[in-house]
C-alpha positions as CSV (number, residue, x, y, z in Angstrom):
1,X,15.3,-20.3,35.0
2,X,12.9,-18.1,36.6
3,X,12.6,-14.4,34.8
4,X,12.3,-11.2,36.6
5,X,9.4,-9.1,36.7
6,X,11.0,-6.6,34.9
7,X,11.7,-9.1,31.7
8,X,8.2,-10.6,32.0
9,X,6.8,-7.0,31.3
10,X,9.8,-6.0,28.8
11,X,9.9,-8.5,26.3
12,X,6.5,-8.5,25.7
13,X,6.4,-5.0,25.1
14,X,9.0,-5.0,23.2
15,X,7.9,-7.5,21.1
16,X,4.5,-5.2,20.6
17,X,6.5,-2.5,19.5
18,X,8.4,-4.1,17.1
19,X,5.0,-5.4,15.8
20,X,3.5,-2.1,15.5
21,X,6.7,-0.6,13.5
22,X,6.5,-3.5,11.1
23,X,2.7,-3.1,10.6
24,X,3.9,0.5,9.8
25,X,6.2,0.0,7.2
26,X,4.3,-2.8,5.9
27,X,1.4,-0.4,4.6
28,X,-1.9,-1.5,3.3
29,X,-4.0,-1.4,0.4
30,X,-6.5,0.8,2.4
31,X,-5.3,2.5,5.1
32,X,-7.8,4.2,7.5
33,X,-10.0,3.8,11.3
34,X,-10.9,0.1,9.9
35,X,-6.9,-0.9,9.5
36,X,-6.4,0.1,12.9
37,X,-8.7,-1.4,14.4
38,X,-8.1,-4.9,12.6
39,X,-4.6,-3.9,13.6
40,X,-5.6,-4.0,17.1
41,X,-8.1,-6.9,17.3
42,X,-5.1,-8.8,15.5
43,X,-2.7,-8.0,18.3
44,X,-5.3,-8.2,20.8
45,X,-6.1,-11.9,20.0
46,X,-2.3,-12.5,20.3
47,X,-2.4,-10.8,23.2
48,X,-5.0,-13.1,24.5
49,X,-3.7,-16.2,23.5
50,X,-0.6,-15.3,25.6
51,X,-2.9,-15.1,28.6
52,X,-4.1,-18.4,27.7
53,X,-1.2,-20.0,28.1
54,X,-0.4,-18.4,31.0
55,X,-3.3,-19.4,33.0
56,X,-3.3,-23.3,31.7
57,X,0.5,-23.2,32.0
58,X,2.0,-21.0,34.7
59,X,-1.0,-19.6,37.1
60,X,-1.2,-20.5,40.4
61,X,-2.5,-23.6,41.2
62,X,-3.7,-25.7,44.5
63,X,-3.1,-29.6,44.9
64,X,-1.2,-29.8,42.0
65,X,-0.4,-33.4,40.9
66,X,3.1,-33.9,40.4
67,X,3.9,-36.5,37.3
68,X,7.3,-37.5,36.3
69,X,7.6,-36.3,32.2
70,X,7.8,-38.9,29.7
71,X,10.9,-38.4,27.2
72,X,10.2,-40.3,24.6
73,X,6.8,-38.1,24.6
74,X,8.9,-35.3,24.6
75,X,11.2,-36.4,21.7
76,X,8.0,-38.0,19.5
77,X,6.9,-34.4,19.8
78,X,10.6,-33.0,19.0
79,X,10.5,-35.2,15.6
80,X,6.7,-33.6,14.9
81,X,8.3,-30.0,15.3
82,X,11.2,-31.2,13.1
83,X,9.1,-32.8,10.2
84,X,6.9,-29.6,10.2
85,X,9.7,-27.0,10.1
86,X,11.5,-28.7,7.1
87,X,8.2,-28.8,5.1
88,X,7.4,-25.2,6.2
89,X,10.8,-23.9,5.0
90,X,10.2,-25.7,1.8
91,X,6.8,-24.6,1.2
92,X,7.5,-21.1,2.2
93,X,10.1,-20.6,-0.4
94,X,8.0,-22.2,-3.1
95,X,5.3,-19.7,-1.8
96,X,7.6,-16.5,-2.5
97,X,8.7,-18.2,-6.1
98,X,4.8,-18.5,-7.1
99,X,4.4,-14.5,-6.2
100,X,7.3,-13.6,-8.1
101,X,6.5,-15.6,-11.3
102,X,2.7,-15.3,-11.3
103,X,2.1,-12.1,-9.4
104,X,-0.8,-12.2,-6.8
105,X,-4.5,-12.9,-6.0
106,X,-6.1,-15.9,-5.2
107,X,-3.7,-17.4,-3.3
108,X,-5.4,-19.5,-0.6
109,X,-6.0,-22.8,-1.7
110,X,-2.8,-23.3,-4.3
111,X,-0.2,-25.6,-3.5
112,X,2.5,-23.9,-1.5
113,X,-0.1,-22.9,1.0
114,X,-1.5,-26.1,1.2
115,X,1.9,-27.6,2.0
116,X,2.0,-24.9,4.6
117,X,-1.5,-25.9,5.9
118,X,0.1,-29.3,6.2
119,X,2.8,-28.5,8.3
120,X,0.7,-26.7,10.6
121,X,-1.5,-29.8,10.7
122,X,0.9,-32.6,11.4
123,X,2.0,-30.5,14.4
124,X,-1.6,-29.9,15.5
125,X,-2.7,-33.6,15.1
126,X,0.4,-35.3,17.1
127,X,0.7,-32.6,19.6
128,X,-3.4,-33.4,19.9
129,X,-3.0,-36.6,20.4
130,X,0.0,-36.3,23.1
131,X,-2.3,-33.5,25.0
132,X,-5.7,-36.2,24.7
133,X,-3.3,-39.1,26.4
134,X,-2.4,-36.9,29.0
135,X,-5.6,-35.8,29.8
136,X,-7.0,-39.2,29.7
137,X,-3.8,-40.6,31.5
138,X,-3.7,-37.7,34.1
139,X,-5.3,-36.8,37.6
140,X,-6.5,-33.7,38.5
141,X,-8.3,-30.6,36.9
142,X,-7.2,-29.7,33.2
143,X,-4.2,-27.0,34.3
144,X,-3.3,-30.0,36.1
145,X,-3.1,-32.5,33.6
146,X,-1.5,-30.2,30.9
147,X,1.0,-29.1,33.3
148,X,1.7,-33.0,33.8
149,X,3.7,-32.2,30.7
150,X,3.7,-28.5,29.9
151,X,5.9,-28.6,27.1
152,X,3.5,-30.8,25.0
153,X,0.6,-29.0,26.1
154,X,2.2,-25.7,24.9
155,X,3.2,-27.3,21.5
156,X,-0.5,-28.7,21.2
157,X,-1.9,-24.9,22.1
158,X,0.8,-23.6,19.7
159,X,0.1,-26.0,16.7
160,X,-3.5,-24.9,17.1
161,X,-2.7,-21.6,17.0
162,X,-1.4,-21.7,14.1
163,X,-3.6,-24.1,12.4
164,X,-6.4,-21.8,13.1
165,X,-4.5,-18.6,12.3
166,X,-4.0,-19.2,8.9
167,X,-7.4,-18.3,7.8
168,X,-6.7,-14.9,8.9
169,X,-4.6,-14.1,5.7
170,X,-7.6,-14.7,3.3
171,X,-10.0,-12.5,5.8
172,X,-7.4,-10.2,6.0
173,X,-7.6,-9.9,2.1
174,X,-11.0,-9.7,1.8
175,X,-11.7,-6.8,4.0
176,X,-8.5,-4.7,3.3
177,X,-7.4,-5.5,0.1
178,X,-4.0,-7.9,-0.9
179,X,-1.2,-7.5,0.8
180,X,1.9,-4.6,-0.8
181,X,4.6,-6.3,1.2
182,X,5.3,-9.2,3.0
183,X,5.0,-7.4,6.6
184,X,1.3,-7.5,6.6
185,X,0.0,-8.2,10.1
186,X,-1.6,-12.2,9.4
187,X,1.7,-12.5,8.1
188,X,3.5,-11.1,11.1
189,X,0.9,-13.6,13.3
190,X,1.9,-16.8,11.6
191,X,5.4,-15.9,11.7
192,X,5.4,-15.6,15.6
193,X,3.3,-18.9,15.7
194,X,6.0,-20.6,13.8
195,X,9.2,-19.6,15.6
196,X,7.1,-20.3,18.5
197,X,6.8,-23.4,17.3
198,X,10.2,-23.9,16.5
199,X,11.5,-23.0,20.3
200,X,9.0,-25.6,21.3
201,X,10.8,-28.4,19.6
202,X,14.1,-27.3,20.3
203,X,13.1,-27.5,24.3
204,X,11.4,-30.9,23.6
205,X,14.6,-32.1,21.8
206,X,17.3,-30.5,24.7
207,X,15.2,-31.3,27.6
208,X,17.1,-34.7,28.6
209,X,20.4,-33.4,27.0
210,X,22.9,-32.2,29.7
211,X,23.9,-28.7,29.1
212,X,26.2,-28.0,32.4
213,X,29.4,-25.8,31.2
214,X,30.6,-24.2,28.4
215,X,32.1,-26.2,25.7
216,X,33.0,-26.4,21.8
217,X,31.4,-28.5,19.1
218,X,33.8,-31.9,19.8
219,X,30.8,-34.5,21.1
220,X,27.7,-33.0,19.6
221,X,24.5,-35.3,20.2
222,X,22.2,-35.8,18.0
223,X,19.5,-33.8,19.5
224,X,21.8,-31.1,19.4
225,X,21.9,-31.1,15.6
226,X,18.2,-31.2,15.9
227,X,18.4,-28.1,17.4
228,X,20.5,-26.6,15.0
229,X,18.5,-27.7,11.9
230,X,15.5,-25.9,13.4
231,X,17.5,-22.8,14.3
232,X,18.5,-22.6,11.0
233,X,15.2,-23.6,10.0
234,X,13.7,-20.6,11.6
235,X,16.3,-18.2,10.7
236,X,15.9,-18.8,7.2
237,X,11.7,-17.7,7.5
238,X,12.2,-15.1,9.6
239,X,15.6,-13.6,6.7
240,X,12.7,-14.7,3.9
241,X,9.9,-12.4,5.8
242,X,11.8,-9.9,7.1
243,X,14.2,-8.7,4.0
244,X,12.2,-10.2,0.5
245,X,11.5,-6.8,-0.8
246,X,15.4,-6.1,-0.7
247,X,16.0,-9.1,-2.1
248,X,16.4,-8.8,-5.6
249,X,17.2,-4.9,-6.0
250,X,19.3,-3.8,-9.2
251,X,21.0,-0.8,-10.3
252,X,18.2,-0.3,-12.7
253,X,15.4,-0.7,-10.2
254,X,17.2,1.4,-7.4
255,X,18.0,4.7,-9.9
256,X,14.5,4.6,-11.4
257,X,13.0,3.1,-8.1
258,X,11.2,0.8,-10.7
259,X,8.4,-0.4,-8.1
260,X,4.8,-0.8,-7.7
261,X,5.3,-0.4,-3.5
262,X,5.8,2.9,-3.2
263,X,5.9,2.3,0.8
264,X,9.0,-0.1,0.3
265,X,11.6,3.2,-0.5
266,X,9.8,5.4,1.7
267,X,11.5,2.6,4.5
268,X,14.7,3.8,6.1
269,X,17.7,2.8,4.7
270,X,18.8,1.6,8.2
271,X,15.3,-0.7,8.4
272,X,17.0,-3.7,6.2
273,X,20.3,-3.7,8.9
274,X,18.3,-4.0,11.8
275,X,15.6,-6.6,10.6
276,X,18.7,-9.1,9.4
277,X,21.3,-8.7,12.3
278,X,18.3,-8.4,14.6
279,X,17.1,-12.0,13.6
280,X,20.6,-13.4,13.5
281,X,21.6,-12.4,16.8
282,X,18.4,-13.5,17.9
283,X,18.7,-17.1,16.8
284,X,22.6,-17.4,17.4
285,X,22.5,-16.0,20.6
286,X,19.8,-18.6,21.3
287,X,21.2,-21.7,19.7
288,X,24.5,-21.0,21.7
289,X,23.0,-20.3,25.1
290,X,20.7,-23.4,24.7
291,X,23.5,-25.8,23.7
292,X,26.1,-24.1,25.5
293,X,28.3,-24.8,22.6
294,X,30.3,-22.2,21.5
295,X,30.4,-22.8,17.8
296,X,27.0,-23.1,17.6
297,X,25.7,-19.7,16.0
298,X,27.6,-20.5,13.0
299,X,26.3,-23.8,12.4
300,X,22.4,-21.9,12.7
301,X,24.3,-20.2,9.5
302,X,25.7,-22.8,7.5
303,X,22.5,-24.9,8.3
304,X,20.8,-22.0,7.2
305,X,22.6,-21.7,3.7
306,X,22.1,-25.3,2.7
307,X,18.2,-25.2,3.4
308,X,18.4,-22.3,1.1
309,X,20.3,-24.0,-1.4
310,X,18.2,-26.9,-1.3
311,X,14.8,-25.0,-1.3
312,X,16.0,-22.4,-4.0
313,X,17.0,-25.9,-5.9
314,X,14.0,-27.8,-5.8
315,X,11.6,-25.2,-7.0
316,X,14.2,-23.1,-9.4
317,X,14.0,-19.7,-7.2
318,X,17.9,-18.9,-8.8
319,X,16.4,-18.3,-11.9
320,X,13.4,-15.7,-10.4
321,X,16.0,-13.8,-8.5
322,X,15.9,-15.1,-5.2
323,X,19.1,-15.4,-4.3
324,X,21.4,-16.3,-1.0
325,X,22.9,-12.4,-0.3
326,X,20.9,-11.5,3.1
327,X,21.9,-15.5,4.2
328,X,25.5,-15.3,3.6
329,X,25.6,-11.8,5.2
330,X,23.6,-13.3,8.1
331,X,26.3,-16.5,8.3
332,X,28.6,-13.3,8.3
333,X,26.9,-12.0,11.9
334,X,26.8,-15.3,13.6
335,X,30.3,-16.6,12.8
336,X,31.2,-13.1,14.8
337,X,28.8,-13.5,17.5
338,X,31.1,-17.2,17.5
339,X,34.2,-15.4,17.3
340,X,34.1,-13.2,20.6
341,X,32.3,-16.4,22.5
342,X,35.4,-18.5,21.5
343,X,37.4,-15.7,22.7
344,X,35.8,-15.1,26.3
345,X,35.1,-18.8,26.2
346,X,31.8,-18.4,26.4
347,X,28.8,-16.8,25.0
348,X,26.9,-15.9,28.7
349,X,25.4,-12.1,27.9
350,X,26.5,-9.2,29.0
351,X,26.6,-5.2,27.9
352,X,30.8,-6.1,27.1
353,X,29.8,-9.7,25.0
354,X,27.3,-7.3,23.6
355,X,29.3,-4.7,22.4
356,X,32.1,-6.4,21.4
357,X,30.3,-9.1,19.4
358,X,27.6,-6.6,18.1
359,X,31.4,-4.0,16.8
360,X,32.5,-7.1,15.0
361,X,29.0,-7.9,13.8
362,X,28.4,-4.6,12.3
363,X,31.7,-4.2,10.9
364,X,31.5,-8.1,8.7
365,X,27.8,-6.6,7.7
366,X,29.1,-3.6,6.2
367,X,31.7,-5.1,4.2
368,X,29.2,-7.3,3.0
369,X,26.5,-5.0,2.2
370,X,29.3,-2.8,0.4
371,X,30.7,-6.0,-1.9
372,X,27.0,-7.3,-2.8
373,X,24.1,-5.4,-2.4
374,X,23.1,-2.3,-4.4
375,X,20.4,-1.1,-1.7
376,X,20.5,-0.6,1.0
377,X,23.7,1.7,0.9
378,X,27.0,1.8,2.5
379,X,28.0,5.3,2.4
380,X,28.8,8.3,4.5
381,X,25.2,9.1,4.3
382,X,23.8,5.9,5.7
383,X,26.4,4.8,7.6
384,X,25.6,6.7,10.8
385,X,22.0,5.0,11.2
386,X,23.2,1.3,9.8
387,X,25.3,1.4,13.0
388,X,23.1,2.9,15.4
389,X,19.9,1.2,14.0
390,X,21.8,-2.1,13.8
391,X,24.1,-1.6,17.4
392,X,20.5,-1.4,18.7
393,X,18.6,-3.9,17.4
394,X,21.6,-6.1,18.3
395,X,22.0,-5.6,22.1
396,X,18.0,-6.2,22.0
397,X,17.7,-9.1,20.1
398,X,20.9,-10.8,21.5
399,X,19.7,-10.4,24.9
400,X,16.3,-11.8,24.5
401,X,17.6,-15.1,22.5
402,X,20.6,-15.4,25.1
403,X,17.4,-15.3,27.9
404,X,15.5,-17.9,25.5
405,X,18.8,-19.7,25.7
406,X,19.4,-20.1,29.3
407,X,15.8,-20.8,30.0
408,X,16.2,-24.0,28.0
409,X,19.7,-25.1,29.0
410,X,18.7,-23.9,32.7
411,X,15.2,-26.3,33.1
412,X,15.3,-29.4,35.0
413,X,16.4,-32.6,32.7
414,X,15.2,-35.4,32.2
415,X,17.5,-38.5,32.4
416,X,18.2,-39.5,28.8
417,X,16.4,-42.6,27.2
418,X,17.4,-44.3,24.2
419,X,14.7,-45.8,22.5
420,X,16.5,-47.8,19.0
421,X,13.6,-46.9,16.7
422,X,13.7,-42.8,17.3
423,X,16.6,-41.9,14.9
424,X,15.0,-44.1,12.4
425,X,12.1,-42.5,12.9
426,X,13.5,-38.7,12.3
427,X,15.3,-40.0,9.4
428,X,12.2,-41.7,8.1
429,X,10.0,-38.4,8.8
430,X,12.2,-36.2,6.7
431,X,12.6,-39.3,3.8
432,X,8.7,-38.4,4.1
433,X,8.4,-34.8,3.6
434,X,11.3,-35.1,1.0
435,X,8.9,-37.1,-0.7
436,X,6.1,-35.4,-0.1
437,X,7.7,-32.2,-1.8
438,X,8.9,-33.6,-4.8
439,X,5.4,-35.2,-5.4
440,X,3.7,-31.8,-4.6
441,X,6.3,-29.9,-7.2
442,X,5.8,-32.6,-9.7
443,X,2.0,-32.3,-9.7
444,X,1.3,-29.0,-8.7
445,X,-0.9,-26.8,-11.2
446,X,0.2,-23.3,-11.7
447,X,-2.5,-20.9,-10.8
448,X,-4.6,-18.7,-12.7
449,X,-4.5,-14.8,-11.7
């Protein structure tokens, strides 16, 4: 599917916007000339990454060789996305549980973040190592040989990315101080790296399944449930980044606004509404347009509930107050995004799908909000701007995951190879990180701040 020039300008500048608002209401230890302009050399790298990719990946080229893709590259590269997002999702939520019950400081080098550092490497070393056979394989200049097989080359550049992003946070810390929320812009960087990452996979893993009409769940593949674990995978980072600080709010807290981030209740009330029903319409719309499954956004949820309970499990988060509010109330938004799609038949977007999924949407979160959170409020004072901030970031968000969607389902596919040993290996690659986490828990030292 070929975008418009109109979306090929939009979403990006959308995207910035939405960066710059969450760099706002982020704050920072010392605000000033310098925090703008890290603020912009920040965004400006990202910025020129993206024009990386677009001159190895999408510029105009002449001569250029035409070579068949290789699937089982493409789903060796599916199971590296896979085995990185489970760790990640595991690690981060270990992360948060370490700030809560030590506090902050020197948190480069301790475990969680190393296990992060990890799934960023095993991405970066397979992806590598698929780009380095193509290039010693291929024919042609080097935009020719990574567009051989772009969708490895763009998980390789990616990977890399990321793996050399994560330094930023400790920079970041040095010059400016420690972070006062979680919407601090290194933060924001490796958060786009890793749902980047995540789409990457997803395209890997559909990209020989046939995705021609509009159907229900009956006949799932497997690489559809891939899909769906990494929806929910990244759903469940982006709910974890986007809504901590309203996480574990009292009565108490909210009367005396007990807090140390003063910038945290100086956010509008509205802020927490958009952030979680913008996400979840993002990755429902997504995981249904991709699949062309209708069904499909609520599975994202209930995937996203059990990786939750799992992670919340493992490293005893229940008992620090993280807790599974904003993930049931984001289940909430995608089994009505499901609702209206069963009803139309389909979940194709337009301004009437829009609406109508984003009335019902609103209406489930409200309820929701009202019956289990103490802040944000539910009243005839906030009301008003929980249903325009959220009717707006809905129609956005939905649209650009619906276009994510149909680019994937719409791309030439490959015909479908079955190769015995690649379930075994996905099942053996999560066995792994299982493993690898319950090792890491069982050994790790807590920190000294």
């Amino acid at each position: 599917m070929v975008w418009s020039k109109a979306q090929r300008i939009g979403v990006p500048l959308g995207l910035i916007v939405v960066l710059v608002g969450m760099v706002h209401w982020g704050g920072t230890a010392t605000p000033g000339p310098m925090f703008v302009l890290g603020v912009a050399v920040l965004i400006g790298l990202i910025v020129g990454f993206a024009g990386f990719l677009y001159w190895l990946l999408f510029s105009p080229i002449q001569n250029a060789v035409v070579v068949k893709p290789n699937p089982v590259l493409r789903q060796l590269g599916a199971i590296a996305v896979l085995t990185s997002a489970t760790l990640m999702t595991f690690a981060t939520a270990w992360d948060e549980s370490w700030h809560r019950r030590f506090g902050v400081g020197n948190d480069f080098l301790w475990m969680p973040h190393i296990l992060m550092y990890s799934s960023f490497a095993i991405c970066s070393l397979l992806a590598s190592a698929g780009m380095v056979y193509l290039i010693l394989s291929g024919k042609g200049g080097v935009r020719s040989r990574a567009r051989a097989e772009p969708l490895v080359a763009l998980l390789a550049c990616v990977s890399l990315f990321l793996l050399f992003s994560a330094p930023s946070d400790l920079l970041w810390h040095k010059i400016y101080g420690l972070d006062i929320t979680a919407w601090s812009l290194p933060h924001i960087t490796l958060l786009l790296g890793f749902i980047s990452l995540m789409l990457c996979g997803i395209t890997l893993a559909l990209s020989s399944t046939k995705t021609n009409v509009w159907q229900g769940l009956r006949g799932i593949s497997l690489n559809e449930w891939l899909t769906i674990w990494l929806c929910g995978a990244a759903l469940m980072f982006m709910i974890q980044f986007g809504t901590t600080e309203w996480d574990n709010i009292t009565k108490e807290r909210f009367e005396n606004r007990v807090s140390k981030i003063s910038i945290f209740w100086e956010r509008p009330e509205w802020l927490y509404v958009a952030a979680l029903i913008g996400v979840a319409g993002l990755m429902g719309a997504f995981a249904q347009n991709a699949t062309k499954r209708i069904g499909a956004a609520t599975l994202v949820g209930l995937f996203l509930i059990l990786q939750r309970s799992i992670s919340l499990s493992l490293i005893g988060g229940f008992d620090l107050g993280m807790s599974l509010r904003s993930h049931f109330l984001a289940l909430l938004v995608l089994i009505a995004l499901d609702l209206i799609a069963y009803w139309r038949k389909n979940a194709t977007w337009t301004w009437t799908y829009a609406l109508s999924s984003g009335g019902v949407a609103i209406t489930f979160l409200m309820i929701g909000m009202s019956q289990i959170l103490i802040y944000p409020r539910v009243n005839l004072e906030t009301i008003v701007g929980h249903v325009l901030a959220g009717g707006m970031a809905w129609c956005s968000f939905t649209y650009v995951g619906a276009l994510l969607g149909r680019s994937v389902s719409s791309m030439e596919k490959l015909e479908t190879v079955r190769v015995v040993w690649l379930p075994r290996l996905t099942v053996a690659a999560l066995t792994g990180v299982m493993a690898l986490l319950f090792v890491a828990i069982s050994v790790a030292v807590p920190p000294a701040i």
